[in-house]
DSSP file (Angstrom, degrees, kcal/mol; ACC not computed):
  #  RESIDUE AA STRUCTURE BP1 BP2  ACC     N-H-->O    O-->H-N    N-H-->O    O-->H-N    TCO  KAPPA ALPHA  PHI   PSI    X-CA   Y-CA   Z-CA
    1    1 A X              0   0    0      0, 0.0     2,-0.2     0, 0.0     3,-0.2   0.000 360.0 360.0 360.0 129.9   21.3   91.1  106.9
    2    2 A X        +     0   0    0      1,-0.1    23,-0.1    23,-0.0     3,-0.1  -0.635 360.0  73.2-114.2-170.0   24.9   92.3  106.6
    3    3 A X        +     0   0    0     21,-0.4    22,-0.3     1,-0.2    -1,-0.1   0.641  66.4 128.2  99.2   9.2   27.4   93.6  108.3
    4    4 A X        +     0   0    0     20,-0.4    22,-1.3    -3,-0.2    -1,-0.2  -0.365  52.9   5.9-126.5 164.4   28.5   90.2  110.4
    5    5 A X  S    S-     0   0    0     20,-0.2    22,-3.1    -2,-0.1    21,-0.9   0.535  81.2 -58.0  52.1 176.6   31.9   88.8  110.6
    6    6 A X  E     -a   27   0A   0      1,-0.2    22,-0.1    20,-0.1     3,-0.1  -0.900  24.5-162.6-121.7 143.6   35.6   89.3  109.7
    7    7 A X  E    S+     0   0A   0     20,-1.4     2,-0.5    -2,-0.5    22,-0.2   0.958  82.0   9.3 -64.4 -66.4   36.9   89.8  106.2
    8    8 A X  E     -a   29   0A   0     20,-2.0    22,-2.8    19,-0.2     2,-0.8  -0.929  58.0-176.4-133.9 128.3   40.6   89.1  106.7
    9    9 A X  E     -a   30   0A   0     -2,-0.5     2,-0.8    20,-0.2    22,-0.1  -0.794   9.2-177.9-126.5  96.9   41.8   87.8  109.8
   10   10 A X  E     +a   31   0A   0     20,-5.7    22,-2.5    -2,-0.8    23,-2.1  -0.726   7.2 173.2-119.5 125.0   46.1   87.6  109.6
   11   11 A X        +     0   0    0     -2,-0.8     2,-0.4    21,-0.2    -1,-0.2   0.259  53.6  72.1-108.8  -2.0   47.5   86.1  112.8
   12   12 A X  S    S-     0   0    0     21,-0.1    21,-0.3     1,-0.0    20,-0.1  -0.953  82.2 -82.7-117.7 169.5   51.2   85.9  111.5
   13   13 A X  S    S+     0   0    0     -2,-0.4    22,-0.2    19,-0.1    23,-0.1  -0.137  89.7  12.0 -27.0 112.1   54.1   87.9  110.7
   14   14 A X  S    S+     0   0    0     20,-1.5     2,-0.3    21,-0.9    22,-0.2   0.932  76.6 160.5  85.9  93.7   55.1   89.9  107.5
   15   15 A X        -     0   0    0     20,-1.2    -1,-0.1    19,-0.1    -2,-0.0  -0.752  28.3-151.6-114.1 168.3   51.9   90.0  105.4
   16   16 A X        -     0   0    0     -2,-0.3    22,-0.2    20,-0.1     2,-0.1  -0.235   7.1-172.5-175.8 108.2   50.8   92.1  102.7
   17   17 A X  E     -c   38   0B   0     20,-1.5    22,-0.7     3,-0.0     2,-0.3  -0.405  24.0-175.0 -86.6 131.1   47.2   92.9  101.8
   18   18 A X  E     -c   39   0B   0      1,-0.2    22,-0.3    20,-0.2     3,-0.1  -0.898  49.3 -13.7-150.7 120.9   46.9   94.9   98.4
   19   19 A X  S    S+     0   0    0     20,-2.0     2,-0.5    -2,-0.3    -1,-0.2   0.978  87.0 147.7  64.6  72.4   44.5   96.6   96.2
   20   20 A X        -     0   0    0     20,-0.2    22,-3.3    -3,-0.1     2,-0.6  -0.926  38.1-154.0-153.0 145.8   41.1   95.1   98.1
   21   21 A X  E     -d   42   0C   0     -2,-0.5     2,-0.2    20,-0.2    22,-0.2  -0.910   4.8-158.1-112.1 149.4   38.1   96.2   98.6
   22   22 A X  E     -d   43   0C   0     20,-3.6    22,-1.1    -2,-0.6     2,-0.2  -0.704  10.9-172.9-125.4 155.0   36.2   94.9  101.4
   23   23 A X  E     -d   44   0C   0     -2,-0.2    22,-0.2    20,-0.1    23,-0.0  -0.953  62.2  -2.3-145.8 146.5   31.7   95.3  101.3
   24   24 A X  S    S+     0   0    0     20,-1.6     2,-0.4    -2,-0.2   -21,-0.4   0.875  83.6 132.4  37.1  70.8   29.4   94.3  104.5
   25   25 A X        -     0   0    0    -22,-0.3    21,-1.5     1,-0.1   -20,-0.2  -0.926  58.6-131.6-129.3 166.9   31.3   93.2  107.1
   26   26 A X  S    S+     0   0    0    -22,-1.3    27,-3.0   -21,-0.9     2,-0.6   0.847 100.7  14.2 -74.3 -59.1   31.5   94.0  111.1
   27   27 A X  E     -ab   6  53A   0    -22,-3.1   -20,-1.4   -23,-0.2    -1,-0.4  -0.903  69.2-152.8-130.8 149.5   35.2   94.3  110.9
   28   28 A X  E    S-     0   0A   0     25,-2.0   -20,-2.0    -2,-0.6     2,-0.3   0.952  71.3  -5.7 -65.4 -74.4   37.4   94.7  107.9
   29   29 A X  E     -ab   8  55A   0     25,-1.6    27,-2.3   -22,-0.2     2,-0.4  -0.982  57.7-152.8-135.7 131.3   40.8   93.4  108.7
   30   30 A X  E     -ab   9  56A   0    -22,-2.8   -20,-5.7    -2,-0.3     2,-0.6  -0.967   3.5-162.5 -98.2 137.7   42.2   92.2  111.7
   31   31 A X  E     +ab  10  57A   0     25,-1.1    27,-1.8    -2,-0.4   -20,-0.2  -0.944  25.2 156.3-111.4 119.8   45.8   92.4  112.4
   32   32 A X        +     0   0    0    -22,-2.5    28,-0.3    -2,-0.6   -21,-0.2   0.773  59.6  55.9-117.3 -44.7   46.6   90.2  115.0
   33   33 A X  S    S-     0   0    0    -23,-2.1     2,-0.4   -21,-0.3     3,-0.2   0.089  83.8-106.7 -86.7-165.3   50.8   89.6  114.0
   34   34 A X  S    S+     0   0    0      1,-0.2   -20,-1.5    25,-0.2    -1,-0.1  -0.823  89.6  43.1-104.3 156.2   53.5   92.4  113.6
   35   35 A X  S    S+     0   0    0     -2,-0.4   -20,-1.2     1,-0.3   -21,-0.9   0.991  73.3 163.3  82.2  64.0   55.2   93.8  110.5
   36   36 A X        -     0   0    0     -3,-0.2     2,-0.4   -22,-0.2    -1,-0.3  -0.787  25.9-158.5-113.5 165.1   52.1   93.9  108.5
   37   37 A X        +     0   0    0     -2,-0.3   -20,-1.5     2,-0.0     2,-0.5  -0.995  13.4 175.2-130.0 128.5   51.9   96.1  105.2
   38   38 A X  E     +c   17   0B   0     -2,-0.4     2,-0.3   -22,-0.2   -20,-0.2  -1.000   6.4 167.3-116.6 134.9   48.2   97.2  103.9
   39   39 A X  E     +c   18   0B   0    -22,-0.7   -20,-2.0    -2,-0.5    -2,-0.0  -0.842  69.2  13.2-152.5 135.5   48.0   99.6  100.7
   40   40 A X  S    S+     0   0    0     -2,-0.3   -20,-0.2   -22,-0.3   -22,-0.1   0.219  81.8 167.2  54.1  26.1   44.8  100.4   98.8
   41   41 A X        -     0   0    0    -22,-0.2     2,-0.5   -24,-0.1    -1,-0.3  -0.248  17.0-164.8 -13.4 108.7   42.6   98.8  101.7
   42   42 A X  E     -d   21   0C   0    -22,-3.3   -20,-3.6    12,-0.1     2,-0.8  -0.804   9.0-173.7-136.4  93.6   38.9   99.7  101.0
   43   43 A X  E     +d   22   0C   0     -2,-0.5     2,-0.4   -22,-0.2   -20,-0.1  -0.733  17.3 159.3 -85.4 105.0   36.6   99.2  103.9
   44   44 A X  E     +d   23   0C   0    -22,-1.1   -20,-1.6    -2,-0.8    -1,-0.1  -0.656  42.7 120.3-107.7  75.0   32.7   99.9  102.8
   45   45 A X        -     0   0    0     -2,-0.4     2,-0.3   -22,-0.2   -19,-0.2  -0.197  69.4 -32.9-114.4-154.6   31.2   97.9  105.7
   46   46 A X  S    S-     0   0    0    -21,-1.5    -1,-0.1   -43,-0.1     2,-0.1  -0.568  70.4-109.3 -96.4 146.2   28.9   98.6  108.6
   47   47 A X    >   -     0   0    0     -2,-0.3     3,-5.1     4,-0.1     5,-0.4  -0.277  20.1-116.5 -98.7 141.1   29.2  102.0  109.9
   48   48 A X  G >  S+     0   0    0      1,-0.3     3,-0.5     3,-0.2    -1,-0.1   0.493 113.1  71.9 -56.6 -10.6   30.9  102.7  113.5
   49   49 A X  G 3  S+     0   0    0      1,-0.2    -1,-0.3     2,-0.1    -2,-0.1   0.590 110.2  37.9 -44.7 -35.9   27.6  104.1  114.8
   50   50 A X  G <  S-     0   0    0     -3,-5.1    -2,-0.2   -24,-0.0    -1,-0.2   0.026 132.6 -87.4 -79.6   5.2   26.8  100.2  114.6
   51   51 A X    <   +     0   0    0     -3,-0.5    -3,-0.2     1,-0.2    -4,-0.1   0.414  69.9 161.6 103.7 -25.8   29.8   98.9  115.5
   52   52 A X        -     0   0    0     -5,-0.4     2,-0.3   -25,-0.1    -1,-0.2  -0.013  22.4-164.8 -45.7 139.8   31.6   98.7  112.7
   53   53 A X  E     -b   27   0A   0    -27,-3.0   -25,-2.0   -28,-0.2     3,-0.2  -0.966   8.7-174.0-132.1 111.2   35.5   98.4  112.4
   54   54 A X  E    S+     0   0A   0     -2,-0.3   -25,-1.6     1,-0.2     2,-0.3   0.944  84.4   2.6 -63.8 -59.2   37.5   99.1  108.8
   55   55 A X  E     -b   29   0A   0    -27,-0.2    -1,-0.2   -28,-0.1     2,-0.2  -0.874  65.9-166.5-136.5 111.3   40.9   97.9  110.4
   56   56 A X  E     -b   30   0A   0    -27,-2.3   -25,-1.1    -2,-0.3     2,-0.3  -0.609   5.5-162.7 -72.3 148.4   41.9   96.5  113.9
   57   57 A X  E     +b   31   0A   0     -2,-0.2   -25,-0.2   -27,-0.2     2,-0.1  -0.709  27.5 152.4-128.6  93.1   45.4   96.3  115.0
   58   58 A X        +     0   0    0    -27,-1.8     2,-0.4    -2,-0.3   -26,-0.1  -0.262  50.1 118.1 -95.7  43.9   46.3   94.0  118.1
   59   59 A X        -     0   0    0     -2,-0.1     2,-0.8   -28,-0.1   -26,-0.2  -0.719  67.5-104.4-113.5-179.1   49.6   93.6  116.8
   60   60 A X        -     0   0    0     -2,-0.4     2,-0.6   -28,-0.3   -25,-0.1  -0.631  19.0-143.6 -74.4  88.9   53.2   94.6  118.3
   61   61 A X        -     0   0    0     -2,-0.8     2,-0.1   -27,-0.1     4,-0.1  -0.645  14.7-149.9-118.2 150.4   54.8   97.1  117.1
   62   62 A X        -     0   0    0     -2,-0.6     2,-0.6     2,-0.1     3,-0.2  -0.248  55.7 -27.7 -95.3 115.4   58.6   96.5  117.1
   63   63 A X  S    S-     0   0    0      1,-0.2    -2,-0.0    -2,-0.1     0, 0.0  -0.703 124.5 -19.5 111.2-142.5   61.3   99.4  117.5
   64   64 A X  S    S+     0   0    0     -2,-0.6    -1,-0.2     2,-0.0    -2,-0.1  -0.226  92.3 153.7-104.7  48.2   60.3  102.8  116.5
   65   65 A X        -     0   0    0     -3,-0.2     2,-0.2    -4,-0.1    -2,-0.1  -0.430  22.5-166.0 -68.5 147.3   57.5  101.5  114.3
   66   66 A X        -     0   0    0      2,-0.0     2,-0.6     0, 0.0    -1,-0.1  -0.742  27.7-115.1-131.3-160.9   54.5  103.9  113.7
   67   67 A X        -     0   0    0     -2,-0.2     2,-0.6     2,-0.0    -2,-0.0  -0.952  35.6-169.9-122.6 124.5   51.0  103.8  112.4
   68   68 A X        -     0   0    0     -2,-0.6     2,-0.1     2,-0.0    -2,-0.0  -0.620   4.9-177.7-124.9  79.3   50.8  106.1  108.9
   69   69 A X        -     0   0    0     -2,-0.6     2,-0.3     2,-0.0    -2,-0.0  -0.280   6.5-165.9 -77.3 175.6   47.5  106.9  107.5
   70   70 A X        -     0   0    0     -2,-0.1     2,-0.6     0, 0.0    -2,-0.0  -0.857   8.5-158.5-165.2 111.9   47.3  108.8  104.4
   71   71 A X              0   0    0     -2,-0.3    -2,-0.0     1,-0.1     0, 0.0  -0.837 360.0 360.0 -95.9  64.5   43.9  110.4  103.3
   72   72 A X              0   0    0     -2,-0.6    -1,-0.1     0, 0.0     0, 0.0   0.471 360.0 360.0-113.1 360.0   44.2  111.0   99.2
């Protein structure tokens, strides 16, 4: 069975996840702190019809921070 658990779980401040590809998980990455950076993030996990999550974000964000996907 797949599809169970979390890949990357980052609970503090000023990360940066780069160039990963994630396979069979429930949730991809959780971001639990603020002032996190992800680029070339690749969630092939269990599909949101199951539940499935590529990236959570419970984290804070500070100012005029926003959230900027980009589709290439």
């Amino acid at each position: 069975m797949t599809g169970y658990g979390i890949t990357i779980d980052l609970t503090s401040n000023y990360n940066a996840v780069t160039y990963v590809v994630i396979f069979s998980a429930a949730v991809g990455v959780v971001l639990r702190g603020q002032d996190n950076i992800l680029t070339g993030v690749h969630c092939y996990n269990k599909a949101s019809s199951f539940g499935g999550v590529g990236t959570l974000m419970n984290g804070l964000f500070l100012g005029d921070a926003n959230v900027l996907l980009i589709k290439l």
